[in-house]
Every structure is written in structure tokens, then in C-alpha cells.
N, C-alpha and C positions, 0 to 999 in steps of 0.2 A: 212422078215424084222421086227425090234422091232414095238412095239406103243405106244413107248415112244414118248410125247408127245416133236413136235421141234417147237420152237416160234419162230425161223429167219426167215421162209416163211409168218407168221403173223406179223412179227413186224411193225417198224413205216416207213418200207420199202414197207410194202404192196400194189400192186394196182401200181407201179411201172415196168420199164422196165428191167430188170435182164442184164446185160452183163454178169456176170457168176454166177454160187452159185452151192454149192458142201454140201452135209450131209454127213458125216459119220459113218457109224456107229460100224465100226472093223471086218468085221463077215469075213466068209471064203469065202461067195459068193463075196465079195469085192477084195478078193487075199490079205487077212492078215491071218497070218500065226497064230499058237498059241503057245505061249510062248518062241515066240520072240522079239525082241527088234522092238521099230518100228519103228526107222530108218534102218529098214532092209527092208521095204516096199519102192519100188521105189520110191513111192511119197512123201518120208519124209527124212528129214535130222536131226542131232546133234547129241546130247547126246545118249545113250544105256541104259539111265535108266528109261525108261518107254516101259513095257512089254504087248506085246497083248493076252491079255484070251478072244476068241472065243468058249470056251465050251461048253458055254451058249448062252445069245445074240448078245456077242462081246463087250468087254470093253479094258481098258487103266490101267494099275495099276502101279501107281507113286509108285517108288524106297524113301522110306521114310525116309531110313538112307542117301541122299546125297540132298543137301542143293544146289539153284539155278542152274539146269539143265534144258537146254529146248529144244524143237523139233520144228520145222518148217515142214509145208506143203509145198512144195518144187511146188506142182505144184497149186499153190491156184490161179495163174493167174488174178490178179486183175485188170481190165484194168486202164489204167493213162484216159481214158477220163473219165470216170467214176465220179459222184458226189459224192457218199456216199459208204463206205463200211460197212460191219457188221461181227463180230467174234464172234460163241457162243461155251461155252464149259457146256453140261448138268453134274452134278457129284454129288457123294453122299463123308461123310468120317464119319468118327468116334470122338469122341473128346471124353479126360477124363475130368469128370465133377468138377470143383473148383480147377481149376489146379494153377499153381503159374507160371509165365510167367517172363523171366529177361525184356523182352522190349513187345511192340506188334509186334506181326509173323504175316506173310502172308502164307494164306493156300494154297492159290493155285494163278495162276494168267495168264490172257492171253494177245498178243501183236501182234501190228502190228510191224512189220522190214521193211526195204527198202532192203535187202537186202538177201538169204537164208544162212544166219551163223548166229551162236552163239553170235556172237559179234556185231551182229547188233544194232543200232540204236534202239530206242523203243516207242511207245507210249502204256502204256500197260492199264489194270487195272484190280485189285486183292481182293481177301478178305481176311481180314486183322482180328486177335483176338486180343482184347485189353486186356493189361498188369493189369491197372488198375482194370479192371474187367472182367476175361475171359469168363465170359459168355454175351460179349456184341461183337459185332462184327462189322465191315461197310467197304463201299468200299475204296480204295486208289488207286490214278489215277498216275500217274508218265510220263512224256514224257521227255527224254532226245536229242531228233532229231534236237533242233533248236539253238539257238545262248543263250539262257536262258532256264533253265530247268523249267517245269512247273509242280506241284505237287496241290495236295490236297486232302481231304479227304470228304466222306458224314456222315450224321450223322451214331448215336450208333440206333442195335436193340439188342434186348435181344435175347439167342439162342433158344428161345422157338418158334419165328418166322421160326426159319431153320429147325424147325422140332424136337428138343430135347429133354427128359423131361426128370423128373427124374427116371424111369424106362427105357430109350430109349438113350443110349447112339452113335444111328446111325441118319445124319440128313435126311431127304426127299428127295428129287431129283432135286437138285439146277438148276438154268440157270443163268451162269454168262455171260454177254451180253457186248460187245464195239463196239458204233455205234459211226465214223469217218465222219465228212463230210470236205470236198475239199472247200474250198474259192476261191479268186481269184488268188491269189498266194500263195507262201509256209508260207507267212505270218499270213495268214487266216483260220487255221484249227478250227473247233472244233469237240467235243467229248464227247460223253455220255458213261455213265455208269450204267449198271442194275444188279439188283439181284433178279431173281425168288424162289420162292415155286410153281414146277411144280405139286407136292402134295397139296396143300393147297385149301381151298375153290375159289380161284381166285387166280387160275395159271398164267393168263396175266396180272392181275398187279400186279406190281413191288416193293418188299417188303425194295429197298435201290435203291436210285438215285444218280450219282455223276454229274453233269453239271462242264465243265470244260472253257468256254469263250473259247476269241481268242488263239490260240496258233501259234507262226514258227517252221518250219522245217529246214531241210537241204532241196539243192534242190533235191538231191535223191528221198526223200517221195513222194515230186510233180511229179516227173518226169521219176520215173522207178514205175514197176510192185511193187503193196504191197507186202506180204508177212505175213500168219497166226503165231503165235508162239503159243504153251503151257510154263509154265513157274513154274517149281515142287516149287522153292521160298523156304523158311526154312525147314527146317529137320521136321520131326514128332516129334522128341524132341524136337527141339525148340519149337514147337508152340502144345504141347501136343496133337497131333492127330494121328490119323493114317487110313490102309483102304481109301485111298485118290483111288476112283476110277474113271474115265472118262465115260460117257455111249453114246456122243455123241459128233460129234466135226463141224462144220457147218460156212459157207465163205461163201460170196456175196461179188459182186459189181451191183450197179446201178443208173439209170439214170431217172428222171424225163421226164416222156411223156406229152405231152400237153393235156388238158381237150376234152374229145369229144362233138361236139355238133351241134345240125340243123341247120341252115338258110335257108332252103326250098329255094334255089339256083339250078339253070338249071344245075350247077356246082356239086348238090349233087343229078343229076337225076329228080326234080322235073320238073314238068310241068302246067301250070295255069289248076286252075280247081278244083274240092272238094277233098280235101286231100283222103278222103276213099278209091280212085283208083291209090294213089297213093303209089310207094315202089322207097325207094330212094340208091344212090349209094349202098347202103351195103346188097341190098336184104329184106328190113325190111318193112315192111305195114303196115299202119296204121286202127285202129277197130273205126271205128262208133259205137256208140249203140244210136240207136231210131233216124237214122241220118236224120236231113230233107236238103235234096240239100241246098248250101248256107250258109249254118252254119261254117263250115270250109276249107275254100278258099284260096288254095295258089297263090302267083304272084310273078314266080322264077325269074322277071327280076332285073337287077343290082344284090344287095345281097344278095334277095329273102326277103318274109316275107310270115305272116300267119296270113289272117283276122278273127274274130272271129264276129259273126253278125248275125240278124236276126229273130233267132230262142233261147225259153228258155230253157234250161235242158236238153241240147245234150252231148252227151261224145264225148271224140277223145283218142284211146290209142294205144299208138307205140308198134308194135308187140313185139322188141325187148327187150330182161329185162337190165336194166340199169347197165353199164359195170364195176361193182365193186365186190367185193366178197360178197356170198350171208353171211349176216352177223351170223347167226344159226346155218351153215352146219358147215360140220367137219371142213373147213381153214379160218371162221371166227371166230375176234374174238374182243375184245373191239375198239371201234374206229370207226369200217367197218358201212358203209350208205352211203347215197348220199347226195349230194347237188345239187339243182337245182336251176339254174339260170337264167333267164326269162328275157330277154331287150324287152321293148313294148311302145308300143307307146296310148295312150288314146284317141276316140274321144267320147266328153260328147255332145249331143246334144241338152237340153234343160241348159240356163244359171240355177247356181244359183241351181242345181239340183231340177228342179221344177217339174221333171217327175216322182220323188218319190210319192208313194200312200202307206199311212201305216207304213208298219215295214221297217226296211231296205234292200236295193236291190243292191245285189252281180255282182258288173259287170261279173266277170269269176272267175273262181278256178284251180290255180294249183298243183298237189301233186301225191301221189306213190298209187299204189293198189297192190294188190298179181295176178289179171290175166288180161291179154290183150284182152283175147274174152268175158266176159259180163260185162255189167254197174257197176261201182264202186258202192259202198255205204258206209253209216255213218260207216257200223262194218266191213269193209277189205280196209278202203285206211288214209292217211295221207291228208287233204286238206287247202289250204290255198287261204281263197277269199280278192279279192281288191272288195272293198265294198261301195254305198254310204250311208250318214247317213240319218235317216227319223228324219224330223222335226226341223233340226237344218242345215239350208242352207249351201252349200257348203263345208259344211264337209262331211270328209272321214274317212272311219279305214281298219284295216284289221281285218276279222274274218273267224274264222278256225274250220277244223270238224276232229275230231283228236281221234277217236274211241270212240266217244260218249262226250271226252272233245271238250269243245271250248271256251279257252280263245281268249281276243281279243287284240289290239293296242289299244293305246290312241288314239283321234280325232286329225286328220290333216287336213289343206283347201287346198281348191283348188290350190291358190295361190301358194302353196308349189310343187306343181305338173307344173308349168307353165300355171294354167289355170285364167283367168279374171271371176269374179264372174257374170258379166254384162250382156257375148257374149256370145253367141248361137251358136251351130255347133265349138264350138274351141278345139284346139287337143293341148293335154300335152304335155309336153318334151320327152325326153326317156327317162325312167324309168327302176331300176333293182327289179324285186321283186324275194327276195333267198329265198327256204326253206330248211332249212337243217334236216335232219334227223340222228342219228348216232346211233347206238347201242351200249346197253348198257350190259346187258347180261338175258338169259331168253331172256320176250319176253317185257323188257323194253327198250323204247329208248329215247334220248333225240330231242326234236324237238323245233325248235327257228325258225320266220320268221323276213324278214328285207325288207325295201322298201327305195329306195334311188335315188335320182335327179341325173342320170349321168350327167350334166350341173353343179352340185356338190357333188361331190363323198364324200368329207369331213363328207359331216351331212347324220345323217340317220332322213327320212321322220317321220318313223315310226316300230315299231319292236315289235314280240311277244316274251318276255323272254322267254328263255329253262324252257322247262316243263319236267315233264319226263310224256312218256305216255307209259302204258300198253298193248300193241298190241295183236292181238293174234296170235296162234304158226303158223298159215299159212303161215301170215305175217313175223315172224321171221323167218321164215325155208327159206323164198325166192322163188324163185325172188321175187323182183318188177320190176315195171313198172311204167315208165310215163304217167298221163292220164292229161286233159284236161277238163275244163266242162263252158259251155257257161253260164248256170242259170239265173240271171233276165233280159240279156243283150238285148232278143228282147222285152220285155214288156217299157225299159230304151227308146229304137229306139239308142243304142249308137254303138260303134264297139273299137275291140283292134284289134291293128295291132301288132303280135310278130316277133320282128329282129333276136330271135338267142335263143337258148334251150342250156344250157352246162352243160355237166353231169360230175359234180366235186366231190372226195369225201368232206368228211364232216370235215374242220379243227381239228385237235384233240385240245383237251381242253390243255391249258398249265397248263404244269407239275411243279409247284412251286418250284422254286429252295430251295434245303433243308438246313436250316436252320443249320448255324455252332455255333460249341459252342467256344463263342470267349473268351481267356483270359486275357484280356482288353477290354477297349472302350475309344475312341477317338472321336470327331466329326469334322475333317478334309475333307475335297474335296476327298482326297484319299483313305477317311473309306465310304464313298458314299454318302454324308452328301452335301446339300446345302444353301445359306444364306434364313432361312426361318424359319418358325414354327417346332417345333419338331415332333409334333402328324402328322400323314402319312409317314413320310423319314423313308425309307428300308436302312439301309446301306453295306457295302459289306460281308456282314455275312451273308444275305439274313434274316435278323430279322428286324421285324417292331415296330415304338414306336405308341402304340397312345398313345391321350391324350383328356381330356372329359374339357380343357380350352385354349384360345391365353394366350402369355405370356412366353413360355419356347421358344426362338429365337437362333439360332445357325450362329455363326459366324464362318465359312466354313474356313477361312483365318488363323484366329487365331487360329480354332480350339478347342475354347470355346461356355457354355454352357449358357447361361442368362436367368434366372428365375426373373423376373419384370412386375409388371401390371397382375399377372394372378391371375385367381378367387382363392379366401383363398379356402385351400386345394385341389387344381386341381390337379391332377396327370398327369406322362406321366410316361407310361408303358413300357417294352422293352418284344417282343412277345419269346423272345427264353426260350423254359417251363427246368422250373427245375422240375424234377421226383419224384415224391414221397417224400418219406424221405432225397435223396442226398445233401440238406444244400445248402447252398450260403455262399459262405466268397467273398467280397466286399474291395475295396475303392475306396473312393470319396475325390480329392483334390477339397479345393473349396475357396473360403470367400465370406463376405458378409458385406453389406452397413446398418447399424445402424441408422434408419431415426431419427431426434430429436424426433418427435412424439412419442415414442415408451418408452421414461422416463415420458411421465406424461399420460398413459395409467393406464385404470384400473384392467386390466387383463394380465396374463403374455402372450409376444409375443412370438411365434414359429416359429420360424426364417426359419430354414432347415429342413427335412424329408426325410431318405432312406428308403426302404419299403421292405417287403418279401410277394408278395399278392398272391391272389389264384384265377385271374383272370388276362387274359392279356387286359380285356377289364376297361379300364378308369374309374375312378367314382364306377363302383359297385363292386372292389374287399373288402375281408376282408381281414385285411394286419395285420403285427405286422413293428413297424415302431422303428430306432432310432430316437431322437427330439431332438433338441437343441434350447433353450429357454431360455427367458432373465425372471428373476424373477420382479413381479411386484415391482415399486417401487423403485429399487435398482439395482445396477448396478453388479449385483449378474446373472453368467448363470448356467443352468443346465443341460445335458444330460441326459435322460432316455428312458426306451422302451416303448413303447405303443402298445396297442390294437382295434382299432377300434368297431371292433364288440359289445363290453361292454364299451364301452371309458374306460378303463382303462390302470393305469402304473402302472410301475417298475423299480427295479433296478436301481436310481438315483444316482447322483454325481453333486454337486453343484461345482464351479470356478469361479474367481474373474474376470472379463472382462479383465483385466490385462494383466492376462495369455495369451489370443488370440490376444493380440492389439488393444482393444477398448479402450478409455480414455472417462469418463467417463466426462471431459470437453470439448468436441469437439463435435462438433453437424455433423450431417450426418457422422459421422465415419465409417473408413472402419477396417475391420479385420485385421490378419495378415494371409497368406497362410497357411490355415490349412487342415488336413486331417483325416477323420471320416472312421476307419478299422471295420468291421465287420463281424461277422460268424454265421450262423446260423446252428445248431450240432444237429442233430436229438438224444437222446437217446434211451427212448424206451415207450409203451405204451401211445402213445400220445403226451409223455414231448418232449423240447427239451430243448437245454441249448442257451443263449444270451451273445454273447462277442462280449463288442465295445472301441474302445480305441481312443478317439480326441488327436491330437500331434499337434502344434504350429509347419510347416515345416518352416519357416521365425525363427525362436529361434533354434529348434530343442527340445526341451522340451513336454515330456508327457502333455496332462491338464488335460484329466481325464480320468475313466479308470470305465466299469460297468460289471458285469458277476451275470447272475440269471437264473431261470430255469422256464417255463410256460409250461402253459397245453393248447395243442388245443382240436377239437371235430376230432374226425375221418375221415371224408370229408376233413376239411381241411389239416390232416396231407397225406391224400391218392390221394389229388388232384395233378395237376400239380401247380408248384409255378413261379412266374414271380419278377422279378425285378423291381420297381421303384422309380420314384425320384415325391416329395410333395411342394408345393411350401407353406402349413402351412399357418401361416396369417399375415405373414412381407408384401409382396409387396402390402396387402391392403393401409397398412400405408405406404407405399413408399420406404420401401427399396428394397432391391434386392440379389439376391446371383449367383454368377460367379464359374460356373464347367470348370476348365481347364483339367482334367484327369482324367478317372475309372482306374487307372494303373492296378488293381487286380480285376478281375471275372473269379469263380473258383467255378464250379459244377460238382461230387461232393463236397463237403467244406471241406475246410484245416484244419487241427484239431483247438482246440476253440482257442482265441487269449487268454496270459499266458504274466504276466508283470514280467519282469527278474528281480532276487534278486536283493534287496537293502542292502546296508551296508554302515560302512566307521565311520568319524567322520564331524560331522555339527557343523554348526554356525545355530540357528534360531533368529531372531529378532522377541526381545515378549516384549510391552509395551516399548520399548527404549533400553531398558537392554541386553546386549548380555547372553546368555546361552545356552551353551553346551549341547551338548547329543551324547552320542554314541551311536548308532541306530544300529540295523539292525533287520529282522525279519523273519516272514512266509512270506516275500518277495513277495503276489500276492496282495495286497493293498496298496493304498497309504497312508503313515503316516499324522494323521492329530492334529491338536495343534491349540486353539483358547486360546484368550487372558486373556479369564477366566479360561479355565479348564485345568489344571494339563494334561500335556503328557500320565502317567499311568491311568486319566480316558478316555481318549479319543481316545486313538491306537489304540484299539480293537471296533470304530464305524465305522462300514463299511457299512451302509447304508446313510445319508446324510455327504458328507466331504465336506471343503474348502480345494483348493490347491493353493499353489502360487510358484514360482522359490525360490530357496532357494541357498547359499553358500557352496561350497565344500571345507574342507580346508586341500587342500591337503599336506600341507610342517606344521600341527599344532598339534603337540605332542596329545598324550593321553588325552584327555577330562576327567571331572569330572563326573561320568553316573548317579548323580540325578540334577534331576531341584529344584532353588530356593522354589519350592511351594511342595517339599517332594516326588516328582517323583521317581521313579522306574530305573535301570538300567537293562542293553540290553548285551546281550553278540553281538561281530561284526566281522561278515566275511567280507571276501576281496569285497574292493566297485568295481562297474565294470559299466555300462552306464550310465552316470548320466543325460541320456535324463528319465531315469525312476525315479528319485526324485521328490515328489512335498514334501513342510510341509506348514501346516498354518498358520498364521498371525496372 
């Protein structure tokens, strides 16, 4: 058999009860032939166009000239009681490098059926090469089985992940993984999505994730036998690949088994008396080391339990090693460890812990060691003590011996345990103390304790945060074992009484659902959004905002964004990273509330801020920001870009309040619905180019329009970039600004935003007097004309303009093309939106 490595018997199925699972691996000793079709193999059905080559160690080799063909395990027998199923297919292929793609192609793809044809039903999922940029690739999930189709995608990786480079045009040894699990009904499926590098320095995790939520079926799925499929998905020309080989093909079903665990119960063989003589149902004995009679004392009546008493610094270790995969050996592998779980009961017998002398005194310890016949110690076991505090009355902590670390819990009273600080001889509630341990890889693990009032489960007592601790290879290679250790308990005069031992694995850590890259934003109930602060809400893109002030408040209903009351320049961030160089092209529909306070100010106010920063963390990015800002004094706005890092700007364009719907005699004035477009265009050694364009959406009218070029430092151009919105320094002064839509978010970024040719003939109003011009131009600026300067000096300033709405006349002969003040004439192409007009006043 190969040694090629298979992750379905390690997956998150591990340590579970198997109804069936099946590897394959093609070879001859299996009864697959060579260089035939493999639906010529009993146990496979469909298509003819995947060929078995047993030569070697036995592969699959997809037919690359035929586009959507696929084969079924005919005998994959999945049972219907069954919870969760798992389908992996291991494969290598080829790709040509900087290929050109009409759409994104899926390379390969695997599915469950309900049924063994071709035309089945599907839940599948695939990897997929993007169009956009063929060297980026990710999962695509697709289920057609239910009453609504359900589709999605996980993010982009680069093919250097797959194993690519640029002398290596073959990738590594993929595992493409779809783990199913069963709900309550057909209504209730979900489904994961993986993608291995079984080559890579950490083959078991998972180099692309797809989480796919609730899904329905037919009731077919529910209710008849699965069914495995391979699924060949586009041509090799479509999707520029080839060499699409199979090396391993692998099915499961299975069923979650119940935790095992002690109650030293007549029922599990126990009998009253010192545990050391004792072996219970399963044949297993328990090791004394330095046992004094009395120290560990079972009494199998009713449920049974297990006193601890007596005597200081006795061990107890259960012969058997703890029934999970040893986490080091060849079929562990991330994840594998135990949890232990301890229900027990406390009796303290002096109030008030007043039998403490000195340092603090560890009622008992429990935790893992590597052998069952001699005494643990600090360098082969994992230990967790329920402890009391010295000098500081009826507190408590827990402290741990964790191969030489020993972190500890914060202090918790008695009180919290059900004990009166008063009374004397009084016995706590039940109590759970967990230790988990998990493996991490090597000989690191993570290890967390928790202590908790079963009387209420909600609150934890007490808890040691995950650590990670270094163990050594004894320990990781395995077994362990559960030990036991009495420690200060007879110097205390106290006793534990333990109900129950349950040998759990170790929750695996959750897998953060992978961030999509959204082409819009919304904040509706249905974008995952609720009535509350912006800074913490995840919305259903799996992207989070913070934000480093209150103030930015979302109205779930409406679907708007309220920036009011928060600190001058707070941010709130949006965590999905922009890469590198790929740019951000934005918009942001918004207006905003004009407080009176803000015309007799002595500084100009900053009304709005969209941001391009280099942190998704709140407060300390360095951003380059558009601003929109009221000029002091006068009822004069501006747009420009800034910089934070040097306070500096650029690229400005000045606009008469007018333009947006301020009136400049109205106190607390509101805007008119306007929208602020922007792109950020990486060019090259550091520059990039800035294009932003404000539009009056309530008129339809351009207002103004900026495009310039800055220089970052390296870091910031090589960093990831993030999105966000500034609340500037209007809501000091009382106004506010109202986000109803990002209708555009779009990384990489759209090419720069480009103001459409101008032409035609106008009407401008200049000191009273109508005067003519026939206009048109290098059409990416807006024309600008003030009351004193002649047309011909001021067309060509394209660094500070005023714009205002102006008159199209469209039914008025040929114009005269100089102005009263000896102006210049325009040759004039065909006029065309005259949302892109402004001239000045």
C-alpha cells in the first residue's frame, strides 16, 4: 500500500464510531485493472472518462479534453442513521502559469448524490481558478438537492499555497475534503469545505475553508443511502490545466459515541474499600504510588463516588491510558487530547480557611502523565490543583503544574462554591473542574482549566486561560493516563468527594468562518447587522468592524448608518484586508446635518472621512483619507485627500454649499443625498494615484471632482489595507452624518475614476450679464470662471476650483466664443451628460 498520507481517518471525525469508511487507493491488489475506465470496476459507476494507471501506486487520471463527467462509488453505503459523512479526494495537476481564463473554471470537484447516476442530485465542493487572476484559487460549495439552491464561495489563496512556483509548474498533493453533517430533518444540513497541502509544513491544517450554514434537501438525502461522486468539472482548456491525477479516494459515515467515564458504581464493578484493589468493569486497576490505606476510598453505593482524605501527596493512576488517539503517533494529529472532567463535591473543614499555615494549600490535583506504574512529577504529567489561598480568608484559586509552567486563576470565595465563610465542617455544591489538554503539534499542547457551580452552569467560577505548554516527546508520543494526587488535603483535615471522571476529547478551537470579499455593504438585519454600536457587529460576510469610539449607531430597520456624538476622529474599521498593492474603489451614499455652530467656528470643520488604512485595528492605523470640509468662515466646501501620518493634503477642489443642498441661511441644515466614489490605483514603486468624485444624488449633478498621485513608505504599500469610515470633527459640534449605502466595494480596484468629456454651448452668469462660451476641452476637469478672472486665465487651474450648476442651452444657436473681458475660444465636441458640468460664479 502507498504512504501517502490520508486525513479522513484523522479528520474532525476522529475518536468517533465509524458506520462505514472505505480508502482507496486504485492498485491491483484492490481488483482495479490498468488502463481501464473505472467504471469498469464493480464498485463504480458513470462516465468512461477516468482511467486507472496501477503501474505505479495506483491513480485516477481525469480525461481532460471532456468537460463535466463524473463517477460514483456505487458501493459507498453510507448509512441513513448515520450523523455526519466525509468524502476526500488526495490529487496533484499541472497548471500553465499566467494563463488567461474566459470566466473562473473549476479544476476538479467532489459530491455527495442521493442517488448512484450521473444525474443525481448534488451537494458538492470544488476548486475553482480565478478568472480575474489565475493564480489565485478557492473553494466553491454548490448544493442543488433542496427546494433553494445554496452556493458560495471561500476566500482567494495564491497558487504558491498549492505548491507552484515559478520553476514548478506541478502542484503538491492536494486533499480536497467535504464533511456533511445530518440535522434534524432534510431541512437542517450543514457542510464544510477543506483544502489541504499534504506536502506542506502542516499538512493538517487547512490551507481554504468553506462553512456553508443551514441547508435543505430533498427527502431522498435524508432518507436513502449517500452516495460518493468525483466530478472532472471543466475541460483542461478551460481552466488552463492539465495532468489532473487522483492518488486517493476515501468515504465515511459516522456516529457520535458517548463520553466514557467512572462513577466507581457496584454497576462498574467497584466495591467499598481503597481504590488500589480495585479493577472495574473493563478489566483496568488502578496504581497507588506511596499509597497510605485511606487515602483513596470508594463507596459504590447509589452512584458511587470517590473520597479523597487523610493523607498528603499520595497518587492514584488508572491503569488504562485515556481512550483517544495517542496525539504524536502516526494517526494523530491537530486537535487529538483529552478532556477531563471531574464532578466533586468539597468538604472544608475549618471555617473561613483558617487551617491554612503559610504558602497556599492545594486541596487535590487532577491531570494526565505518560505512565501508570510510578509517581507522576512536575517533568511527565499535565496538573491542575483546586487550591486554598494563604492569608487572604476564604479565597480560592486554581493552580497548575504544567511541565515546569504554572499559571494560575484569579481568586474566587467560598461563597461562590456554596460554602458560608462562618461554618465549620460545611460541604460545597457540586462542582466541575475541566482540564483540557489538546495537541498542537511536536511536543506542544494547548492546555486551559475551568471550574464551575453545577447549581449554575451559566458562570464559570474560575479558569486558567490556554496556554500553550511544551511537553516532552514521551508525553507526546503517548499514552497518557489519568492520575490523581491528594497533596495538602490531610495537613487541611478536609476531604473531596468525586461523582464522576469523563474522558472527553478536547473541543477543537473554532475555525473562523472565512471572511468574504463583499461587493457592497449594507447594514440591514439581513447583512447580519443589529440596532446598536457599529464597533464589534460581524456581519454576514464574516467581517468585523471595530471601532476605538460610541457614536457610529446602526439602524437595523432602515438599514442606515449614524455617525453623532462620537469622539472628533473616531474610526470604525471594516476587518476584510485589502492585499497589498490591489487598491479599493468605494462608495459611500451619505448626507449630513450642518450644526449653526459650525459658521462662527474658527477653524475649518470636517464634516465626513473615508479612509484606506493599514490596520484593521481602530485609532492606530495610518490611513490616507478623502475629507470633506466646510471652509472657515464661509459657506465655501472643500474635498481633498489626506494623510495622517504627516498631517498632510492634497489634491483639493473647493464647492459652493449650494451645490450639495446647504443654504447658507438655515441653521442646523441638512444636505442633499450625496455620494463620495473613490479608488485607490496602486501604480508603481510606492505611488499610487487618488480619484474621488462627490455627485449631489438629489440633483444628479457632479460637485466635484479630485485626481493626484502620493508616495507611501514600503510597509505601508506591502501591508494588508482595510476600509474605513471617520467621523472627523462635526459631531463635536453637533452635527451628524447618515450612511444609507456602500453600494460599491471592489478589491482589486476598478480602474481610476475619469470625468466624461465636456462640450456643448452654455449660458454662464457672470456679475448679472449673460455671456456665452463655447466650451469644451481635455474633458478630465472641471471648467472654472470667477467673477473677476477672464475664462482664458483660469480654465487651465486645476488645483483650487469653485463649481456651481450651470445652464445647458440646448435649442441656442452658435455662441460667440470670446468673453466680454477678451477671452479665448474653444473648439466643441458633441455635449453628452451633463451630470458632468460644473462652471463658476
Amino acid at each position: 500500500m502507498k504512504t501517502t498520507p490520508i486525513l479522513l481517518a484523522c479528520s474532525l471525525f476522529a475518536g468517533l464510531n465509524y458506520a462505514h469508511a472505505v480508502s482507496i487507493e486504485f492498485t491491483s491488489a484492490e481488483g482495479y485493472t490498468d488502463d481501464s475506465p473505472l467504471n469498469n470496476n464493480a464498485d463504480w459507476g458513470g462516465h468512461s472518462n477516468f482511467t486507472v494507471d496501477n503501474s505505479g501506486n495506483g491513480t485516477v487520471i481525469l480525461d481532460g479534453a471532456s468537460g463535466f463527467k463524473k463517477v460514483f462509488y456505487k458501493s459507498s453505503n453510507l448509512s441513513v442513521t448515520s450523523s455526519q459523512y466525509s468524502l476526500e479526494a488526495n490529487f496533484r495537476f499541472n497548471r500553465i502559469a499566467q494563463a488567461t481564463l474566459s470566466s473562473n473554471k473549476i479544476v476538479l470537484g467532489i459530491e455527495f448524490g442521493e442517488k448512484p447516476a450521473t444525474n443525481a442530485s448534488r451537494i458538492a465542493i470544488n476548486l475553482q481558478r480565478r478568472n480575474y487572476n489565475a493564480s489565485k484559487y478557492r473553494l466553491t460549495f454548490s448544493d442543488n438537492s433542496g427546494n433553494s439552491n445554496t452556493t458560495g464561495n471561500s476566500s482567494n489563496i495564491d497558487e504558491g499555497e498549492l505548491g507552484f512556483g515559478a520553476d514548478d509548474a506541478t502542484s503538491d498533493l492536494l486533499s480536497l475534503r467535504l464533511e456533511l453533517n445530518r440535522g434534524d430533518d432534510a431541512s437542517k444540513w450543514t457542510a464544510t469545505g477543506y483544502l489541504f497541502n499534504l506536502e506542506s509544513a502542516t499538512p493538517n491544517m487547512p490551507i481554504l475553508t468553506f462553512n456553508s450554514g443551514d441547508f435543505d434537501t430533498i427527502s431522498e438525502f435524508f432518507n436513502d443511502p449517500l452516495i460518493g461522486f468525483i466530478n472532472s468539472s471543466n475541460t483542461e482548456l478551460d481552466s488552463q490545466t492539465s495532468n489532473r491525477i487522483i492518488e486517493n479516494f476515501s468515504i465515511l459515515s459516522a456516529s457520535p459515541t458517548a463520553p466514557q467515564s467512572i462513577e466507581f458504581s457496584a454497576a462498574e464493578n467497584f466495591s467499598a474499600g481503597d481504590l488500589s484493589s480495585q479493577f472495574d468493569s473493563y478489566y483496568n486497576g488502578w496504581y497507588e504510588h506511596n499509597s497510605t490505606s485511606g487515602t483513596f476510598v470508594v463507596n459504590p453505593s447509589n452512584s458511587g463516588f470517590l473520597t479523597i482524605s487523610n493523607t498528603n501527596f499520595r497518587d492514584a493512576t488508572y491503569a488504562q491510558p485515556l481512550p483517544t488517539t495517542n496525539p504524536a503517533s502516526e494517526e494523530g494529529t491537530y486537535g487529538d487530547g483529552h478532556e477531563l472532567v471531574v464532578d466533586f463535591v468539597y468538604a472544608r473543614t475549618a471555617a473561613n480557611n483558617a487551617s491554612i499555615l503559610g504558602s497556599d494549600d492545594t486541596v487535590f490535583r487532577v491531570g494526565l502523565t505518560t505512565t501508570s506504574s510510578s509517581k507522576p512529577d512536575t517533568n511527565n504529567s499535565l496538573r491542575i490543583g483546586f487550591s486554598q489561598k494563604s492569608a487572604q480568608p476564604d479565597s480560592f484559586l486554581l493552580k497548575s503544574s504544567l511541565f515546569g509552567e504554572s499559571p494560575r486563576s484569579a481568586l474566587f470565595s467560598g461563597a461562590s462554591l456554596g460554602l458560608s465563610s462562618d461554618i465549620p465542617n460545611d460541604v460545597s455544591d457540586t462542582l466541575r473542574l475541566t482540564l483540557s489538554a489538546r495537541y498542537i503539534s511536536g511536543s506542544d499542547w494547548e492546555v486551559s482549566a475551568s471550574l464551575i457551580n453545577l447549581n449554575d452552569t451559566d458562570t464559570i467560577i474560575a479558569q486558567i486561560a490556554s496556554q500553550t505548554i511544551t511537553t516532552d516527546q514521551s508525553f507526546s508520543l503517548g499514552p497518557q493516563y489519568l492520575t490523581l494526587n491528594s497533596f495538602d488535603i490531610g495537613t487541611l483535615g478536609d476531604s473531596v468527594e468525586i461523582q464522576n471522571i469523563a474522558f472527553n476529547r478536547p473541543a477543537m478551537p473554532a475555525i473562523p468562518a472565512e471572511p468574504v470579499n463583499p461587493d457592497s455593504l449594507s447594514f440591514n438585519t439581513s447583512d447580519g447587522y443589529s440596532d446598536d454600536e457599529l464597533g464589534g457587529q460581524t456581519d454576514s460576510n464574516n467581517n468585523t468592524w471595530s471601532s476605538n469610539t460610541s457614536g457610529f449607531t446602526i439602524d437595523s430597520v432602515s438599514g442606515t448608518l449614524l455617525i453623532s456624538g462620537a469622539s472628533n476622529y473616531g474610526d470604525a474599521i471594516y476587518s476584510y484586508p485589502i492585499t497589498g498593492t490591489d487598491g479599493l474603489s468605494y462608495a459611500v451614499d451619505f448626507s449630513f446635518v450642518r450644526p449653526d455652530a459650525t459658521r462662527s467656528v474658527d477653524n475649518n470643520v470636517r464634516f465626513f472621512r473615508t479612509e484606506l488604512c493599514n490596520s484593521s485595528e481602530a485609532g492606530s492605523a495610518t490611513a490616507v483619507s478623502v475629507t470633506i470640509e466646510q471652509s472657515r468662515g464661509t459657506d465655501n466646501f472643500r474635498m481633498f485627500f489626506f494623510e495622517n501620518s504627516g498631517e498632510s493634503s492634497f489634491g483639493g477642489m473647493t464647492f459652493d454649499g449650494a451645490a450639495i443642498g446647504i443654504d447658507d441661511n438655515t441653521i442646523n441644515d441638512s444636505s442633499d443625498s450625496l455620494q463620495v466614489a473613490v479608488s485607490f490605483n496602486y501604480i508603481s514603486n510606492d505611488n499610487w494615484r487618488a480619484t474621488a468624485q462627490l455627485t449631489n444624488l438629489t440633483t444628479g449633478y457632479l460637485v466635484a471632482y479630485i485626481d493626484d498621485v502620493f508616495t507611501t513608505e514600503s510597509d505601508w504599500t506591502a501591508a494588508d489595507k482595510f476600509f474605513g469610515l471617520n467621523a472627523a470633527s462635526v459631531t463635536d459640534l453637533g452635527g451628524s452624518v447618515l450612511i444609507s449605502d456602500i453600494p460599491t466595494f471592489a478589491t482589486p480596484a476598478n480602474t481610476p475614476l475619469e470625468l466624461a468629456p465636456i462640450s456643448g454651448t452654455y449660458a454662464i452668469n457672470k456679475a448679472n450679464d449673460i455671456v456665452s462660451y463655447s466650451i469644451s476641452g481635455p474633458a478630465n476637469f472641471i471648467v472654472p470662471v470667477t467673477s473677476t478672472t477672464s475664462l482664458a486665465q483660469e480654465i487651465f487651474n486645476d488645483k483650487e476650483r469653485i463649481a456651481v450648476p450651470f445652464t445647458i442651452l440646448d435649442a441656442t444657436p452658435a455662441l460667440p466664443t470670446t468673453d466680454t473681458n477678451g477671452g479665448v475660444s474653444f473648439t466643441v465636441p458633441a455635449v453628452e451628460d451633463k451630470r458632468f458640468f460644473r462652471v463658476a460664479q
